[in-house]
N, CA, C and O of each residue as an XYZ file, in Angstrom:
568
protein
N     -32.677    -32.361     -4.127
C     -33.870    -32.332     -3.335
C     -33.865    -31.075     -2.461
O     -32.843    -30.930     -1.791
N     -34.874    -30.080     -2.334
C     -35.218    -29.217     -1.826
C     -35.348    -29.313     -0.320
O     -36.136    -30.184      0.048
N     -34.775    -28.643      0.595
C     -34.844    -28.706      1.869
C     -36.492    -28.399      2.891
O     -37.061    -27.425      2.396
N     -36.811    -28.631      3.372
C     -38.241    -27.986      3.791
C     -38.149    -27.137      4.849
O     -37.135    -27.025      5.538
N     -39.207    -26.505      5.018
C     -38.964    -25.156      5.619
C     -38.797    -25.418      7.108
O     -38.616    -24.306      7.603
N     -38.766    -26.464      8.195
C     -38.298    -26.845      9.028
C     -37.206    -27.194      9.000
O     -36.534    -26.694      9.903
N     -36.698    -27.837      8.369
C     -35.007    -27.714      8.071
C     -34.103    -26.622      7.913
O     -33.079    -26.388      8.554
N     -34.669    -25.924      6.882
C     -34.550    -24.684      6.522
C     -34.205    -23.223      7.814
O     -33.240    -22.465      7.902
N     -35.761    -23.352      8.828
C     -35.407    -22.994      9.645
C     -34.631    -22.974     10.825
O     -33.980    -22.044     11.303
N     -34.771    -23.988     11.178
C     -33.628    -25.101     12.371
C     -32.104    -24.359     11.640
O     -31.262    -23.783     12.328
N     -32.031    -24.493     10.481
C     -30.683    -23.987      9.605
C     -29.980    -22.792     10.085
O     -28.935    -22.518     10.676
N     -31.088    -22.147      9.536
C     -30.832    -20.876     10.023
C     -30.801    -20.217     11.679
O     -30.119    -19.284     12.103
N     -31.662    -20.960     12.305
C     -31.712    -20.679     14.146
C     -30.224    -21.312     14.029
O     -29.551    -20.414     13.522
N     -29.482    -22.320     14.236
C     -28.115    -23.180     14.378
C     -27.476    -21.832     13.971
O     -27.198    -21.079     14.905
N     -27.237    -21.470     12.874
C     -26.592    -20.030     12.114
C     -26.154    -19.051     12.857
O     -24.981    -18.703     12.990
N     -27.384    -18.457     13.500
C     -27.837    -17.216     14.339
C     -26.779    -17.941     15.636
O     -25.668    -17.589     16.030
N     -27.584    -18.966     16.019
C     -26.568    -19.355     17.118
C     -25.158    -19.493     17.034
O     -24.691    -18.530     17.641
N     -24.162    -20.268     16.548
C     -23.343    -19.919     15.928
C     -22.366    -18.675     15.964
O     -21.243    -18.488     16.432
N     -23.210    -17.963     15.319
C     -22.629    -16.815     15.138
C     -22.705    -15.797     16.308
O     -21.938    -14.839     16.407
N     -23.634    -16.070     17.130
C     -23.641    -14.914     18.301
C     -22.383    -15.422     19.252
O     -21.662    -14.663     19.900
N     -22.229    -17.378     19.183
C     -21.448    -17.655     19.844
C     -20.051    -16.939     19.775
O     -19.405    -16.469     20.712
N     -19.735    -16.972     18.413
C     -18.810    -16.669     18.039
C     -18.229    -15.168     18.080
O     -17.087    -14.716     18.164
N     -19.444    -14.622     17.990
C     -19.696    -12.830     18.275
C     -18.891    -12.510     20.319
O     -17.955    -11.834     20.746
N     -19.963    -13.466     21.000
C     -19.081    -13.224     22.281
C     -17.752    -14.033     22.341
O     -16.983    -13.677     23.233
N     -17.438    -14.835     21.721
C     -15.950    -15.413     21.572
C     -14.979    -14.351     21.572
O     -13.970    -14.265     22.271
N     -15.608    -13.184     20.297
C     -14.508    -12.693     19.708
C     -14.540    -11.541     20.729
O     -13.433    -11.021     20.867
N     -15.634    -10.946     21.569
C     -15.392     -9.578     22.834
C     -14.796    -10.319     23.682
O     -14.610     -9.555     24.629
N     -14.241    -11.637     24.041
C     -13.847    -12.305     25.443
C     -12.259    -11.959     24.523
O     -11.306    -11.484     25.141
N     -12.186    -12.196     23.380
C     -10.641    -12.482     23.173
C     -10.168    -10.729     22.982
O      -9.146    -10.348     23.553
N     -10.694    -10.104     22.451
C     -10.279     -8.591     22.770
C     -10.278     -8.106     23.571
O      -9.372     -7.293     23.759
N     -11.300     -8.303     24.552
C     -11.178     -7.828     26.025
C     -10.056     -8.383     26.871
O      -9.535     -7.681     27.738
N      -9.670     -9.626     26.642
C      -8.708    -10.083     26.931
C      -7.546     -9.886     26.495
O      -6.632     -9.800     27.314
N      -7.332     -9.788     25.374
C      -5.446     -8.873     25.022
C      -5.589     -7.785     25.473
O      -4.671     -7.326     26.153
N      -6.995     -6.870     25.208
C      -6.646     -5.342     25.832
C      -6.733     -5.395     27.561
O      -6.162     -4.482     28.156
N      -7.207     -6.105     28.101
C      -7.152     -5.890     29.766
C      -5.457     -6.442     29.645
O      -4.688     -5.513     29.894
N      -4.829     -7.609     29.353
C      -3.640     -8.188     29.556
C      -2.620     -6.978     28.836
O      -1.625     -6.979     29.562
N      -2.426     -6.021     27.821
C      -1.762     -5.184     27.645
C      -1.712     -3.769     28.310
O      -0.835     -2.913     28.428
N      -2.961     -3.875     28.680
C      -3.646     -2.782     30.097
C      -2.875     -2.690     31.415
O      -2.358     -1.671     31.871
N      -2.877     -4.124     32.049
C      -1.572     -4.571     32.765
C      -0.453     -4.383     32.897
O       0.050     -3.907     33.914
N       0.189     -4.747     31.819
C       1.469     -4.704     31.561
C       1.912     -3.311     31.269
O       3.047     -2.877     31.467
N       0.916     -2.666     30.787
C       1.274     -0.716     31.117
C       1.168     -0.469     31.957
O       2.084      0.246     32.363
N       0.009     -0.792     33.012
C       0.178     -0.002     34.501
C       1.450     -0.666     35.314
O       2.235      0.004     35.984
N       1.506     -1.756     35.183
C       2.943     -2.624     35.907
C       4.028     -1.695     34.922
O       4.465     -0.869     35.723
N       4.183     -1.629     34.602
C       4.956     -0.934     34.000
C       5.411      0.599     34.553
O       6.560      0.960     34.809
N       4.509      1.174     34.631
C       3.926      2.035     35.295
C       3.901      3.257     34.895
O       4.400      4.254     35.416
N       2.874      3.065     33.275
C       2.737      3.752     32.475
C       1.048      3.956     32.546
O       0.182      3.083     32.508
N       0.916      5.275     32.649
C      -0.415      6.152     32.729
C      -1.031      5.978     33.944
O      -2.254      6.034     34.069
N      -0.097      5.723     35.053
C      -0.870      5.410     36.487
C      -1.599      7.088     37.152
O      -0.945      8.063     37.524
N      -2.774      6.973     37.122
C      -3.148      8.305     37.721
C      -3.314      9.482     36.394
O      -3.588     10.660     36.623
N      -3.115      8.977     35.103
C      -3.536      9.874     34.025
C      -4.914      9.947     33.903
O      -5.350      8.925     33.375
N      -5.675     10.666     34.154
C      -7.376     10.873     33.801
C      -7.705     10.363     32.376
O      -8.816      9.877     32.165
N      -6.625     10.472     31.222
C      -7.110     10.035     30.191
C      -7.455      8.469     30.114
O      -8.581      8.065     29.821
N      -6.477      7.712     30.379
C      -6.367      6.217     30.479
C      -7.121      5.927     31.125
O      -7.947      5.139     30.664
N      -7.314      6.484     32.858
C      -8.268      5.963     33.428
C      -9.599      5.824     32.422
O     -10.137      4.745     32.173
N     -10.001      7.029     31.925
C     -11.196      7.278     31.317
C     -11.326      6.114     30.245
O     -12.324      5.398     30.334
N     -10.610      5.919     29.464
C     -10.116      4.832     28.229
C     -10.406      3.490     29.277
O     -11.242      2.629     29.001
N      -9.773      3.473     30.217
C     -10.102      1.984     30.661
C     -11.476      1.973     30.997
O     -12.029      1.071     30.368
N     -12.133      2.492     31.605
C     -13.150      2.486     32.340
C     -14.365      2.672     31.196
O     -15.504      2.465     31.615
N     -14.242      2.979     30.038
C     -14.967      2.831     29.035
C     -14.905      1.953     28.566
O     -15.969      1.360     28.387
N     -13.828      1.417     28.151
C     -13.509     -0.199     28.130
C     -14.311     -1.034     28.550
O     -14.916     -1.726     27.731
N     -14.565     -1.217     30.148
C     -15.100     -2.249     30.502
C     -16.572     -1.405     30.576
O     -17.282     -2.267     31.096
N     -17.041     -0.773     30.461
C     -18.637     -0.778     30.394
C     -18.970     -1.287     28.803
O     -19.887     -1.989     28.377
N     -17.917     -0.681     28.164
C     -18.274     -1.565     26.726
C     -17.835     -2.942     26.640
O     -18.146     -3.516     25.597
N     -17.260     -3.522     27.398
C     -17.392     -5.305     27.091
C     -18.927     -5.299     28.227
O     -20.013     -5.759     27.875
N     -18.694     -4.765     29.383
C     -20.081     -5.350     29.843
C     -21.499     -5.830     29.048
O     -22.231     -6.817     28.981
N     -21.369     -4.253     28.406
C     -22.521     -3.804     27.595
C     -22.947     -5.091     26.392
O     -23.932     -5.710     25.988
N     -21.347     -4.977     26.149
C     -21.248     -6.037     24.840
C     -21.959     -7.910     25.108
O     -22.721     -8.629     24.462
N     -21.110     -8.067     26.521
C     -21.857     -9.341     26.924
C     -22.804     -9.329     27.227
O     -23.335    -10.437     27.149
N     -23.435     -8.533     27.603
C     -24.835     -8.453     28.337
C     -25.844     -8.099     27.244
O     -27.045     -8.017     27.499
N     -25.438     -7.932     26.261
C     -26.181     -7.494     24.552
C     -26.363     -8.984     24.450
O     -27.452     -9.544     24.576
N     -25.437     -9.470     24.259
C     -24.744    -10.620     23.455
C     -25.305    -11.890     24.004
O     -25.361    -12.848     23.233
N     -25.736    -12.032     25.250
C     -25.873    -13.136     25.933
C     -27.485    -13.115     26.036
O     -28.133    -14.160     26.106
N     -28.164    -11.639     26.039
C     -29.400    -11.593     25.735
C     -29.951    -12.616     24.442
O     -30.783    -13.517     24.343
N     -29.055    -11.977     23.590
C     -29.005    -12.391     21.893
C     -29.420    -14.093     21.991
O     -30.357    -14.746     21.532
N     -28.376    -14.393     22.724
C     -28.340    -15.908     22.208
C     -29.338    -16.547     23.570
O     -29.603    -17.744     23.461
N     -29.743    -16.023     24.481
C     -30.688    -16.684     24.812
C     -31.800    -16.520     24.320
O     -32.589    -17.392     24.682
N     -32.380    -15.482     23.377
C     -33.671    -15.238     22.747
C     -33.393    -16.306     21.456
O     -34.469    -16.735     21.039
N     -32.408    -16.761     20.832
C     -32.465    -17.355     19.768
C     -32.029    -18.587     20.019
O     -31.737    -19.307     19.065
N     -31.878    -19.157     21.630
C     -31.630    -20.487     21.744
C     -32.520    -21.185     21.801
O     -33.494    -20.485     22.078
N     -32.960    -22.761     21.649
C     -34.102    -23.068     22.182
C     -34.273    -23.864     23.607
O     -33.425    -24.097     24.469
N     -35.358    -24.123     23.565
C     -35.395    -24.668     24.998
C     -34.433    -25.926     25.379
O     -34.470    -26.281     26.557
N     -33.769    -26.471     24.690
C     -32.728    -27.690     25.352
C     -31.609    -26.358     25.606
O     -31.575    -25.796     26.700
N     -30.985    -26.067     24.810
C     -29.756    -25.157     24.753
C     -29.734    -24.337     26.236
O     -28.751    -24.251     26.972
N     -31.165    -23.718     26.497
C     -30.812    -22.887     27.653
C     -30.998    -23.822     28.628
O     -30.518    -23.481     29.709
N     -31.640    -25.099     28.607
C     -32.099    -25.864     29.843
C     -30.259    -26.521     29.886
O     -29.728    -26.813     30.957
N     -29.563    -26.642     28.593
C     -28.317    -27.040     29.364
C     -27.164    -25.828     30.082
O     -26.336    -25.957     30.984
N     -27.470    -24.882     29.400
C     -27.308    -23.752     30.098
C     -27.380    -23.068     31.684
O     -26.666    -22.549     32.542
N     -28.673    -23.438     31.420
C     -29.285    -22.914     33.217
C     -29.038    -24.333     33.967
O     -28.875    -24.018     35.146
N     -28.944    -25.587     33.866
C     -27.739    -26.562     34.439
C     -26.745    -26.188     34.845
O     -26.505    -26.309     36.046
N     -25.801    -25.588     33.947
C     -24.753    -26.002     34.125
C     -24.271    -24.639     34.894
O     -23.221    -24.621     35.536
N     -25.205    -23.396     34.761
C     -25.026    -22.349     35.585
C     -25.453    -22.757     36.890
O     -25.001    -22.413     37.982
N     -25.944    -23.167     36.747
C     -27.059    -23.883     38.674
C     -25.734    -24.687     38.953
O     -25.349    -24.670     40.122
N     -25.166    -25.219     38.257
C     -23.625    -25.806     39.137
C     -22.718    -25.602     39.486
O     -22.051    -26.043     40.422
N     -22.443    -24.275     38.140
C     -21.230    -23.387     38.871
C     -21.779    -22.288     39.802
O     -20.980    -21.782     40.590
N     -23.008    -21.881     39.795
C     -22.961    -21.318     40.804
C     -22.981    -22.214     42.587
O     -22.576    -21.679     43.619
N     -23.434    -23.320     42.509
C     -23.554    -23.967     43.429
C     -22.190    -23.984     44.066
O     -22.031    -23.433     45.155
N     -20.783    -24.838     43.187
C     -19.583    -24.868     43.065
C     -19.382    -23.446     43.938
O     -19.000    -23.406     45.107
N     -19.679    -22.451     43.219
C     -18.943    -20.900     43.773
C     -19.491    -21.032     45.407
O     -18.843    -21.292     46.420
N     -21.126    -20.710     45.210
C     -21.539    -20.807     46.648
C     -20.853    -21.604     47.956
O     -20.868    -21.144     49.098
N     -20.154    -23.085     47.518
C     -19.583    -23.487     48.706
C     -18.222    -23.426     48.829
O     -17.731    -23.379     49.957
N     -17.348    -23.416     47.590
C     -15.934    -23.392     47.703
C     -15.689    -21.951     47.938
O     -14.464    -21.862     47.871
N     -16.264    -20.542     48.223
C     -15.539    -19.477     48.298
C     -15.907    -19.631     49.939
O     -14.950    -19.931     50.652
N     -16.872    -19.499     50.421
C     -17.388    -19.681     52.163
C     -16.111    -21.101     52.661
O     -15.318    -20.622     53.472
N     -15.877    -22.211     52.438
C     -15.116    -22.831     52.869
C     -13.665    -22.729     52.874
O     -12.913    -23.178     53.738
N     -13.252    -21.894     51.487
C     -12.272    -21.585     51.225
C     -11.890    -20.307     52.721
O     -10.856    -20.244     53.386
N     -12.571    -19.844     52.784
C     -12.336    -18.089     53.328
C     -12.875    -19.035     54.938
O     -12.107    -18.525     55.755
N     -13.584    -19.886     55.592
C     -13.443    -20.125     56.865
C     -12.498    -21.006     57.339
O     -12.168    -21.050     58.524
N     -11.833    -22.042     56.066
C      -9.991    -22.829     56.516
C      -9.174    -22.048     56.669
O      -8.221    -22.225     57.427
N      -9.440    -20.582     55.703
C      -8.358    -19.469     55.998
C      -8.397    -18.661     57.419
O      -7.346    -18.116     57.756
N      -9.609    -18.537     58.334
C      -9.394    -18.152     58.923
C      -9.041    -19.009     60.430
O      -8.840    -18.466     61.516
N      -9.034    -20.047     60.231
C      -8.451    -20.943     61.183
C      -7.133    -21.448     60.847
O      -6.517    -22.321     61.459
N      -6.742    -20.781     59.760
C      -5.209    -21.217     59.409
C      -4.734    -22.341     58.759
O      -3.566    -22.729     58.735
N      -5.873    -22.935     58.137
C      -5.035    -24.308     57.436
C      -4.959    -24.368     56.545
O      -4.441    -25.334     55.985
N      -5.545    -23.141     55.822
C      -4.740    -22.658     54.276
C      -4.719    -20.929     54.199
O      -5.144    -20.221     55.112
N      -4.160    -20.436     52.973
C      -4.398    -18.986     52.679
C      -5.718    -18.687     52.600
O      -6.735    -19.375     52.687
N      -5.394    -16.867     52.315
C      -6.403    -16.474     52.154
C      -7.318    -16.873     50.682
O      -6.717    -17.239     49.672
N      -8.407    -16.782     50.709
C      -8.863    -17.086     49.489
C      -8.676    -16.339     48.375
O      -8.859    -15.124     48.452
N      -8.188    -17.079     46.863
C      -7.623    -16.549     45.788
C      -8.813    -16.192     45.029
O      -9.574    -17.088     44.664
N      -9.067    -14.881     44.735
C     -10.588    -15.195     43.931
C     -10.915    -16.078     42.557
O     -11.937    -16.652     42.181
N      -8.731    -15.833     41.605
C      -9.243    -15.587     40.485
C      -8.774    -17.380     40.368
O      -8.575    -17.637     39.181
N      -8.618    -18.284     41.021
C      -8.039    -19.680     41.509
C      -9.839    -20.350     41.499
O     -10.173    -21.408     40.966
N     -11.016    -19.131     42.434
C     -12.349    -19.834     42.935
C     -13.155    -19.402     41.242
O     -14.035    -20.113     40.758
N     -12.761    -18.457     40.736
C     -13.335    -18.148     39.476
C     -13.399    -18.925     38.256
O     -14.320    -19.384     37.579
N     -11.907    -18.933     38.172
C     -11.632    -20.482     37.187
C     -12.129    -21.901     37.143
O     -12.665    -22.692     36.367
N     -11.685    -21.820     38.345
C     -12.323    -23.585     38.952
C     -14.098    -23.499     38.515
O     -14.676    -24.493     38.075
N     -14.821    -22.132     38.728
C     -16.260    -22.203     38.326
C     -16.887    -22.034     37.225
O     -18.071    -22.059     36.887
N     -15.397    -21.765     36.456
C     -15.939    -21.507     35.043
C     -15.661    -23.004     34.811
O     -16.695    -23.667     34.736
N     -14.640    -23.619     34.694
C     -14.162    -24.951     34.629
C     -15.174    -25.792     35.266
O     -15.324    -26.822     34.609
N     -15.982    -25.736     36.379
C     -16.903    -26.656     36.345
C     -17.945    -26.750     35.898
O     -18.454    -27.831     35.601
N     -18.531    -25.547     35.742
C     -19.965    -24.864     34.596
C     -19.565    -25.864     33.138
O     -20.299    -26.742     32.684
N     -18.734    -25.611     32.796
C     -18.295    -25.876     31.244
C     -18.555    -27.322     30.940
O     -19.170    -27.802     29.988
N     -17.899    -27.979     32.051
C     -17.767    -29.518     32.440
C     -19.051    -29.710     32.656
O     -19.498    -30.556     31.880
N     -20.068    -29.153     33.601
C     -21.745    -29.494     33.432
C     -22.132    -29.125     32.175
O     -23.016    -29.837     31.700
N     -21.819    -28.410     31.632
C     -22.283    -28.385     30.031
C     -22.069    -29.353     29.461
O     -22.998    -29.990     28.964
N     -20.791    -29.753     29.361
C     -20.387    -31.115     28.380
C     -20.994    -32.111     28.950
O     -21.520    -33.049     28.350
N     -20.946    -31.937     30.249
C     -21.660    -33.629     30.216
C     -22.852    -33.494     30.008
O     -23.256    -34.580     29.593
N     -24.090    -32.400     30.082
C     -25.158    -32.685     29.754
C     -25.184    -32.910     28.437
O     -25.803    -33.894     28.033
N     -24.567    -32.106     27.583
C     -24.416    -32.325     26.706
C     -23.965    -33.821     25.700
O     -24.321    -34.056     24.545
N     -23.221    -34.532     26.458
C     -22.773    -35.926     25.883
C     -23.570    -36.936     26.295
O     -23.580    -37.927     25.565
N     -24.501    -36.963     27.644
C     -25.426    -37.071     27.944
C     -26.853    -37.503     27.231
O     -27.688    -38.406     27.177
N     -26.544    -36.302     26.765
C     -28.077    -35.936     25.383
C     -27.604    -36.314     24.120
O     -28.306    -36.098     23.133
N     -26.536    -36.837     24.021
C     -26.100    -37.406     22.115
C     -26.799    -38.790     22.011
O     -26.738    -39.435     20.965
């Protein structure tokens, strides 16, 4: 039996999606061994203050910028309206999340009843709760 062209299409949008996902998957995981081997050369303390490397790094990250900011265009033009509405959720939470845990974090620190604030401790935790508003809208909607 022949598929119909609403199926067909839905097919192919899922596809596109998919694959862009997978497209920024794969700049998060290269950007990520090359910033983490990036590291471990300057700790090292190899090419500190070389103009070349600098230049190499710093091209680097305008090309992942570039790349996510391509990429994220991509898949919001080819998502549909549930996808970004769980999207713009679950961003409206981690940003909410960020908005109060970095201000509370940074005014206990300055009265002393904890450190200073860790950024990359308030970063995680907001990616980790974004993700978590995703899933649940997401399990939500099954």
């Amino acid at each position: 039996m022949e598929t119909g062209e609403g199926e067909r299409l839905h097919s192919q949008q899922r596809k596109r999606f998919w694959s862009i996902l997978a497209a920024l998957a794969g700049v998060g995981l290269v950007a990520g061994f090359a910033s983490g081997f990036a590291a471990g050369f300057f700790d090292a303390g190899g090419g500190v203050g070389s103009p070349i490397v600098l230049f190499v790094g710093a091209a680097g990250v305008a090309l992942f910028v570039v790349a996510v900011v391509y990429g994220s265009w991509r898949f919001f033009v080819n998502a549909d309206e549930v996808e970004v509405s769980d999207n713009l959720w679950a961003s409206l939470i981690g940003f909410y999340f960020y908005a109060i845990a970095f201000p509370a974090w940074w005014c206990l620190s300055k009265i002393r009843v904890v450190g200073e604030p860790n950024d990359w401790v308030i970063y995680a935790a907001t990616i980790v709760i974004a993700t978590g508003a995703y899933a649940f809208r997401k399990w939500q909607s099954r």
